[in-house]
N, C-alpha and C positions, 0 to 999 in steps of 0.2 A: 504494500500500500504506500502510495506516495506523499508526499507531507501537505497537512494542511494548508487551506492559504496563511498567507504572511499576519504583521500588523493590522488592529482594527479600528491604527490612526490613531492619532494626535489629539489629545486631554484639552489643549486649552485653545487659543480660537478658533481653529478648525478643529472640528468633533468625531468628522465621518472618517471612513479604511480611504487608504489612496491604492491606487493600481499600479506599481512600481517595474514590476518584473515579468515576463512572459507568462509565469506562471502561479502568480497573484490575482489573485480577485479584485473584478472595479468595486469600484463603489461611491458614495459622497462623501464632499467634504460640505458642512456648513459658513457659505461667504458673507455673513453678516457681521456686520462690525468692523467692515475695512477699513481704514484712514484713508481720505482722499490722497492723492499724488502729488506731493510737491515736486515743483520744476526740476533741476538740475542745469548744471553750469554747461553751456555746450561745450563739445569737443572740436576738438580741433581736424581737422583734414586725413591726420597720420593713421594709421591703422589703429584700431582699439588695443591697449593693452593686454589687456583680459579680453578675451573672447564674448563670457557672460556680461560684462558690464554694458547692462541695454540702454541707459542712458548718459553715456561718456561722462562720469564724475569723477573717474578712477578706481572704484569700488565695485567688487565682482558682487553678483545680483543670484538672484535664489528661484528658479522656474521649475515649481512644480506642478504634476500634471492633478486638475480638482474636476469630479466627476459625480454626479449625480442628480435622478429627477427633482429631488428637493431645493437645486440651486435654482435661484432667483432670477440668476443671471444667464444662466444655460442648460438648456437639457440636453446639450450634445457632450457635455466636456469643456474642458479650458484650462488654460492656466495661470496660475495663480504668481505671480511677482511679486517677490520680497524683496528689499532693495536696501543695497550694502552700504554699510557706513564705516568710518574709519574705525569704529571696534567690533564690527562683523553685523550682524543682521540689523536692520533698522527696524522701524515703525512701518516704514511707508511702504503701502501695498498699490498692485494692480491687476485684476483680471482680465483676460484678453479671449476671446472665444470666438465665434463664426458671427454673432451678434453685434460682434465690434466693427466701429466704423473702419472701412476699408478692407475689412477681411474676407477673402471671395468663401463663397460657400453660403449654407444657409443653416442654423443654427437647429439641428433635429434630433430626438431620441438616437443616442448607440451610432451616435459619429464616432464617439470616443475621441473627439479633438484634443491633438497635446497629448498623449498617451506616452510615445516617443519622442523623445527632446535631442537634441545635441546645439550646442551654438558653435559659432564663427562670426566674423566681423567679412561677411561674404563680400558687400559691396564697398568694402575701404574705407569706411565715410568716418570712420573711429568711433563708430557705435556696433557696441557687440547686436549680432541677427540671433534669430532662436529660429532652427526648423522641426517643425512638429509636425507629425502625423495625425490623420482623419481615419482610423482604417473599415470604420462603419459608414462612410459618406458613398451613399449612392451615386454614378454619375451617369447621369440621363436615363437611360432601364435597366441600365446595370446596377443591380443592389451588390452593399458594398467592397464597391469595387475602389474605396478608398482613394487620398488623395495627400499628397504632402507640398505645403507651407511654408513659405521662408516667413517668419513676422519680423519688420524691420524696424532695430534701434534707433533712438532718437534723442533729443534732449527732456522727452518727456516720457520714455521708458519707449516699449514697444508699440507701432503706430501701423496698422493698414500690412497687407502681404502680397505674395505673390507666389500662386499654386506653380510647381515646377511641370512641369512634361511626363505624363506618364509615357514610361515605355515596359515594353515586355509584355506590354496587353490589360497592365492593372498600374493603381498607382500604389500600391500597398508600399507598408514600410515596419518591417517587423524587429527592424535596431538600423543606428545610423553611427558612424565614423566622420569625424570631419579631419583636414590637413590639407597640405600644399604637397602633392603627391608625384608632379612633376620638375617643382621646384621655379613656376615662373613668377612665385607673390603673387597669386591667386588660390583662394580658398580653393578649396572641392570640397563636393558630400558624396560620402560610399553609403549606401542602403543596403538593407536585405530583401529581396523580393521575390517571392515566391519559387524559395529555393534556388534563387543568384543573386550575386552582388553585382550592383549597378553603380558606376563612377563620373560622378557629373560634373565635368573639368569645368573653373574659373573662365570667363568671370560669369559672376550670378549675380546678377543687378534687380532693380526693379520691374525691369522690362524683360527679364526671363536669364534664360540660362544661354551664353554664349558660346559655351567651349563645347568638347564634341561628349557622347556619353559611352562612356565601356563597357562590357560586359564580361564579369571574370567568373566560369563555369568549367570548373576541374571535371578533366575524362568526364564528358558529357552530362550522363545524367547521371551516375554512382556518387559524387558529391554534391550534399542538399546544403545552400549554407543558411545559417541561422542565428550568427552574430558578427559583428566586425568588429574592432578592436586597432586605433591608428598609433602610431607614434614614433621615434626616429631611434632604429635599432641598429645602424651599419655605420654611422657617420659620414654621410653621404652629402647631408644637407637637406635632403628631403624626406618627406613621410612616409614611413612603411604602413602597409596593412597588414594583419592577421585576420583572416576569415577561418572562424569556427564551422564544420558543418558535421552532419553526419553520412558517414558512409555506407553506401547502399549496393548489393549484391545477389539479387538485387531485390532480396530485404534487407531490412536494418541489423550493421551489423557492431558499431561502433561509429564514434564521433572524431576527426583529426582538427588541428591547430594545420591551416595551409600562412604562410608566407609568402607575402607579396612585397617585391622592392621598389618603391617609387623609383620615377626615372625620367629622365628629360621627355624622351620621344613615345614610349610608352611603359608602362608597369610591368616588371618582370616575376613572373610566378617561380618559386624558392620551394625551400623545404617542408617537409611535412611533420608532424607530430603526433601521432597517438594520442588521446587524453583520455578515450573511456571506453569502455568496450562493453557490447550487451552480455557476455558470457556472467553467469555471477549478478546479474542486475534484474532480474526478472523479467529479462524482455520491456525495459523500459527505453522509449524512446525519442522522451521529449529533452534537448537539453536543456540547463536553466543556468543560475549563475554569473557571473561578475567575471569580467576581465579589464585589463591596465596594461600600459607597460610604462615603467620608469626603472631608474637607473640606480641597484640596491648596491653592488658592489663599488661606485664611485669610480667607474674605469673610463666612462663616456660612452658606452656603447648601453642600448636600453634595453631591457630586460622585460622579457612579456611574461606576465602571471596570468593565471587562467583558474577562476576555481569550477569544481564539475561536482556540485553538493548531491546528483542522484548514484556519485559515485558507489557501489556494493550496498546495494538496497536502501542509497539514499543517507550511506555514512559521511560519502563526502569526502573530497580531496580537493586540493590546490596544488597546481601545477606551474613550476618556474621553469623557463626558456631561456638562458641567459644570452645577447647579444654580444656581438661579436663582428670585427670587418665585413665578414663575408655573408652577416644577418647571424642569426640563433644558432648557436654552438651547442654546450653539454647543454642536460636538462636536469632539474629534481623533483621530488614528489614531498608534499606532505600533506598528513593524515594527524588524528587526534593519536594514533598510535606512534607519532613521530616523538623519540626519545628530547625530551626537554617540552615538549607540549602539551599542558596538562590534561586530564581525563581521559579517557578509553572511548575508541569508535562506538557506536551501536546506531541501529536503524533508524531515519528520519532525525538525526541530526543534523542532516544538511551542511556540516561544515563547509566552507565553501562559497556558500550560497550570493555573500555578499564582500569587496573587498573593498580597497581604498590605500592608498601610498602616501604616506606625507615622514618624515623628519621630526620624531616626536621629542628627541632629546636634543638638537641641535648639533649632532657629532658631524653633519655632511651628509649621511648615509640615509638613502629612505629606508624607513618600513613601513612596514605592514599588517593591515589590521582585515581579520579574518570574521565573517559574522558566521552562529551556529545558531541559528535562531527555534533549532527544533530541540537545540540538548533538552534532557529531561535532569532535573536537579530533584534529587530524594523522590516526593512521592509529586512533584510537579512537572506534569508534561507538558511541553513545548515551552519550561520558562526560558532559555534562552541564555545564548553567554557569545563572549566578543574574546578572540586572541590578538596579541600584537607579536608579531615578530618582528626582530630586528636585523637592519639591514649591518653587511660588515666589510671590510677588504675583501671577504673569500666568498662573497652574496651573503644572501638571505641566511640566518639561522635560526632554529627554536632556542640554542640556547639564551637561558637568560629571558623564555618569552613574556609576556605580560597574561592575564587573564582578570575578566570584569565580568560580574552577574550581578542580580540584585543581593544575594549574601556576601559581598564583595565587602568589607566595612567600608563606609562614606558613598557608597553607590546610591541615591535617591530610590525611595520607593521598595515595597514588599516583594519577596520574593511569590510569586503564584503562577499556578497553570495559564498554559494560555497568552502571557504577556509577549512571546516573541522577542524577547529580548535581542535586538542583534540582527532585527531582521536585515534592516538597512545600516552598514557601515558607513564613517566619510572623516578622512581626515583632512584638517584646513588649519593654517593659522591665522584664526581671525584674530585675536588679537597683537598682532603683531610682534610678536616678542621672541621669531625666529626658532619658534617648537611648534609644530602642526597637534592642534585638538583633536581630542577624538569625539565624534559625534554618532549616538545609537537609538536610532528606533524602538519601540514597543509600545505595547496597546498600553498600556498603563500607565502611562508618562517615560515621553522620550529623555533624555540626557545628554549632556555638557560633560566629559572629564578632562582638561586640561593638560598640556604638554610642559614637561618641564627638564631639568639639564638630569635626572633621574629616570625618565622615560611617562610613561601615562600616568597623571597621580591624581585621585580623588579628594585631594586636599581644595577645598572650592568646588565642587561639582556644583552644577546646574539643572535645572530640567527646563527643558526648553521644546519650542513649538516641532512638530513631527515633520511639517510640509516643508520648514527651514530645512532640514535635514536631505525629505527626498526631491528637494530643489538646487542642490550640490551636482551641480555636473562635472561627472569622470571631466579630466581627472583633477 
């Protein structure tokens, strides 16, 4: 049996489950009580700093995806804007939906708008863009045959969009990658769509998509893909892809990590990686899970992580690629059964399920923070728990890992069934103080634990809003 859904959402202004993950449940958030939008100072010409900062203040912004018949504002979906300030999340909100001026589409039950998020600063103007997915929007008598969204940053957060080109036959979009993949200082977005990944070369303006579109579909039809994952693994200068998919013979027989190397003239297809296999897994075949790549060992080549939380009925693993000149060199595994890692595998644990990379002690070196959002603690099933590993000269290690639950001392809130602890990981240094936070979901009141030159410490913990958290875009 496969794990429940996720968290069932954020305690304090938003109340309802958010839909974070393929294999999470929608549901509402309640939008009542927003603060109006204050302006922001424009930006200047140069490209946006931050990607996410939708209204050029210099402060990265919080877009998460808010869904349900109850909102006021949308019955198709939206999303919800939380807007950064120099000590990390603000006051100031915005919801942005099909209902919003300028936004093509039309505003209906189980569009599911916003569901899928990634930004870029697509059209250079130094306001970070957010493209979101429709994958319930009917187009013309094709029911949902879905549609995705550039909404474009402004001085007054996100303002009016512009629907991209379906191609392949659908405009679905089941995860998104963004980068500069050939390297000319134009964004691109990689998509997943129905079992290929689709590459929408720069520039992407207001007025549509300029560059040409790719199509990247290993040995025809045997690989299905079903995540992307961008980021610069070879030192080349430009953006590598990792396309997750599963492997098919043609049934299902296991899931690979393929490698893709950004490139002047076009994208070159690399190595392959193993990450899960159905043998041992019950014939499970949906993958789920969190992937990144950043750079643990500090060599300059960047390092893809991969977690596969339906890994042996659902115990859960994470998988490191370590980069290298020539793209991903060795690989490692870990498992709750990894010597320095606390507690023991068992079924619907999910380790895995959820990651995130930041610099929790300041030594240079990221780490990594692991969500288990199904551990069972005593006689509480599904409370949940968060590991950190730390990043070193020789990569990624458990020794020395970190571990947080609610029996955790200083951790906010009771320990109980149910809470999800851990659903959604995110680390970030909002407070500036050059140690990335750790920030964790659960139904019971999400959480704040603070970075410090000791590694994660609940000395100050927080609880803080849930949609802050799953409005943290990788990475």
């Amino acid at each position: 049996m496969g794990p429940r859904p996720t968290w069932r959402g954020p305690s304090s202004l938003l109340e309802n489950p958010l839909r974070t993950r393929p294999f999470l449940m929608a549901a509402g958030l309640l939008a009542s009580g927003l603060t109006p939008l204050a302006l922001a100072t424009p930006a200047t010409a140069a490209v946006a700093k931050y990607t996410d900062d939708f209204n050029g203040d210099g402060h990265r912004d919080y877009a998460a995806f808010a869904y349900g018949r109850d909102l006021n504002e949308s019955e198709g979906g939206g999303v919800l804007v939380t807007f950064g300030t120099a000590n990390g999340p603000g006051t100031k909100t915005q919801f942005v939906s099909q209902a919003s001026a300028g936004v093509p589409g039309a505003d209906e039950p189980d569009d599911f708008f916003g569901e899928v998020r990634t930004a870029a600063d697509f059209n250079k103007d130094g306001y970070g863009d957010l493209a979101v997915s429709a994958n319930g929007e009917d187009v013309g008598k094709k029911k949902n045959n879905g549609t995705v969204t550039i909404l474009w940053g402004s001085s007054k957060g996100l303002s009016g969009g512009t629907t991209l080109p379906a191609k392949g036959g659908s405009g679905l979009a089941r995860d998104f990658a963004t980068g500069d993949f050939n390297g000319d200082a134009k964004p691109d977005l990689a998509l997943v769509r129905d079992s290929k990944t689709y590459v929408y070369r720069g520039a992407i303006t207001k007025s549509g998509v300029k560059g040409s579109v790719t199509v990247l579909d290993k040995d025809g039809s045997s690989f299905y893909s079903t995540a992307v994952i961008s980021g610069k693994v070879n030192k080349d200068g430009k953006t590598d892809l990792v396309i997750i998919g599963d492997v098919v013979y043609p049934e299902y027989i296991a899931s690979d990590a393929w490698f893709i190397s950004g490139g002047k003239a076009r994208l070159y297809p690399g190595k392959t990686l193993r990450i899960e296999s159905v043998k041992g897994n019950g014939g499970q075949t949906e993958r789920g899970g969190d992937g990144l790549i950043a750079d643990f060992n500090k060599d300059g080549y960047g390092d893809i992580a991969i977690g596969t939380p339906l890994y042996d009925r659902y115990k859960g693993r994470v998988t490191l690629w370590y980069g290298a000149s020539s793209g991903p060199s060795k690989s490692a595994r870990f498992t709750q059964a990894t010597k320095g890692i606390k507690d023991t595998p068992e079924p619907d644990d999910v380790f895995g399920a959820s990651l995130s990379a930041g610099d929790v002690n300041g030594d240079g070196y990221r780490d990594l923070a692991i969500g288990v959002y199904g551990e069972k603690l005593g006689t509480h099933v599904y409370a949940g728990a968060v590991h950190v590993l730390k990043g070193t000269k020789s990569g990624l290690t458990a020794t020395g890992s970190q571990w947080f639950a609610r029996d955790t001392a200083g951790v906010p809130g009771a320990l109980t069934s149910d809470d999800v602890f851990g659903g959604t990981v995110r680390l970030r240094d909002t407070n500036r103080d050059g140690k990335a936070d750790l920030y964790v979901t659960a139904n019971y009141g999400s959480v704040l634990l603070r970075g410090s030159s000791k590694g994660v410490t609940t000395t100050g913990a927080q609880s803080v809003k849930g949609d802050i958290i799953e409005g943290m875009l990788q990475p």
